[in-house]
C-alpha positions in Angstrom: -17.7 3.0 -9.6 -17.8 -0.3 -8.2 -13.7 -0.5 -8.6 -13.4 2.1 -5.7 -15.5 0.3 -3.1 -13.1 -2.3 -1.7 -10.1 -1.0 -3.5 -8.1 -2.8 -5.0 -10.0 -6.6 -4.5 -12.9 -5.2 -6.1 -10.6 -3.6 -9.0 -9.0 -6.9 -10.2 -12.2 -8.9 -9.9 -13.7 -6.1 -12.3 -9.9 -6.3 -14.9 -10.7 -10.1 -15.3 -14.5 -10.1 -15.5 -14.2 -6.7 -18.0 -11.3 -7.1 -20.3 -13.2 -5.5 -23.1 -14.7 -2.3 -21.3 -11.5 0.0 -21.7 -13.3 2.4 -19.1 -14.1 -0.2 -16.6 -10.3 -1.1 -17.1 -9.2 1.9 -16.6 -10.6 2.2 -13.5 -10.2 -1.0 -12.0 -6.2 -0.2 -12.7 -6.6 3.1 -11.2 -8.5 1.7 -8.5 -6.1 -1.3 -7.6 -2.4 0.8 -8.4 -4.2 3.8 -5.7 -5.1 0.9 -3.1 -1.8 -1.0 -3.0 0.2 2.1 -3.3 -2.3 3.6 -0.3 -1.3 0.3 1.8 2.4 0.2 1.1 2.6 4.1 1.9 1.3 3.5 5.1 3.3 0.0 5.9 6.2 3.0 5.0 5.8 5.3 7.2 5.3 2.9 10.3 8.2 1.2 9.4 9.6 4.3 9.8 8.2 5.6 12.6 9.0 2.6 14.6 12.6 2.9 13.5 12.7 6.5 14.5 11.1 5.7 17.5 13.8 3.5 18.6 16.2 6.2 18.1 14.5 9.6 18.9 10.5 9.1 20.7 9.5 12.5 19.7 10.7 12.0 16.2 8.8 8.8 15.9 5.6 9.7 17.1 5.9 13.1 15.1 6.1 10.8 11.7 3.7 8.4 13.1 1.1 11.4 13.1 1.7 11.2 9.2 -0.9 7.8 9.4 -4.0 10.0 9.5 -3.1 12.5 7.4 -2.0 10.0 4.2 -5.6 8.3 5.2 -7.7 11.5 5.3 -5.8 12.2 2.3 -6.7 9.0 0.1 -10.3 9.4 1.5 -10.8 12.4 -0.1 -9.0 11.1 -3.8 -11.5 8.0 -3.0 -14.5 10.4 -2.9 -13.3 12.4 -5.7 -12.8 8.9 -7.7 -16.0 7.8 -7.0 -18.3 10.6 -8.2 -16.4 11.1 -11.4 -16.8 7.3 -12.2 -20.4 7.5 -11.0 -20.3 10.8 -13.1 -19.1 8.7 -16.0 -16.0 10.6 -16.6 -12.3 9.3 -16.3 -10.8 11.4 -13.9 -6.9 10.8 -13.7 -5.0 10.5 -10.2 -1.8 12.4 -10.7 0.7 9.5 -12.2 -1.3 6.7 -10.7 -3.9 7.7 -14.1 -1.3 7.6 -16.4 -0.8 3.8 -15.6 -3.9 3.1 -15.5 -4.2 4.7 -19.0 -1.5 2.5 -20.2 -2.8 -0.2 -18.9 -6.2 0.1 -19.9 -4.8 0.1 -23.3 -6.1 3.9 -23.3 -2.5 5.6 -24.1 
């Protein structure tokens, strides 16, 4: 559970200190893969709407309203992830868990 707090510095302190615990790896690579993919959808789509902004305002702001959605979005995968691992069950993010699986050494 710990992997999801403060994803994803929490998750690769917790895939060096817990190399043997395939569980607590699977996590930790779930938990970091979901947090830098979060942050690099969001860097996305303000790149974006700045670009669009530029071009066509209204546009822009329309795809800068994405932001919130993408965040209320992970917030509720980030609840979900954390009762299932407090749960003790390996609950799989849709592609993001088959990495981690790999990863893990779980696949």
């Amino acid at each position: 559970m710990l992997c999801y707090i403060c994803m994803p510095v929490t998750s690769i302190i917790f895939m060096l200190l817990e190399k043997d615990n395939k569980d607590i790896q699977f996590h930790a690579w779930q938990g970091a893969a979901f947090g830098i993919g979060y942050i690099l959808v969001v860097i996305a789509i303000e790149i974006l709407s700045t670009i669009l902004t530029a071009i066509i305002s209204f546009l822009g702001m329309l795809v800068g309203l994405l932001v919130p959605l993408v965040g209320l979005a992970a917030f509720v995968v980030w609840i979900v992830c954390l009762v299932k691992s407090y749960q003790g069950e390996r609950w799989k993010i849709p592609y993001i868990g088959d990495f981690a699986e790999k990863k893990a050494g779980l696949a």
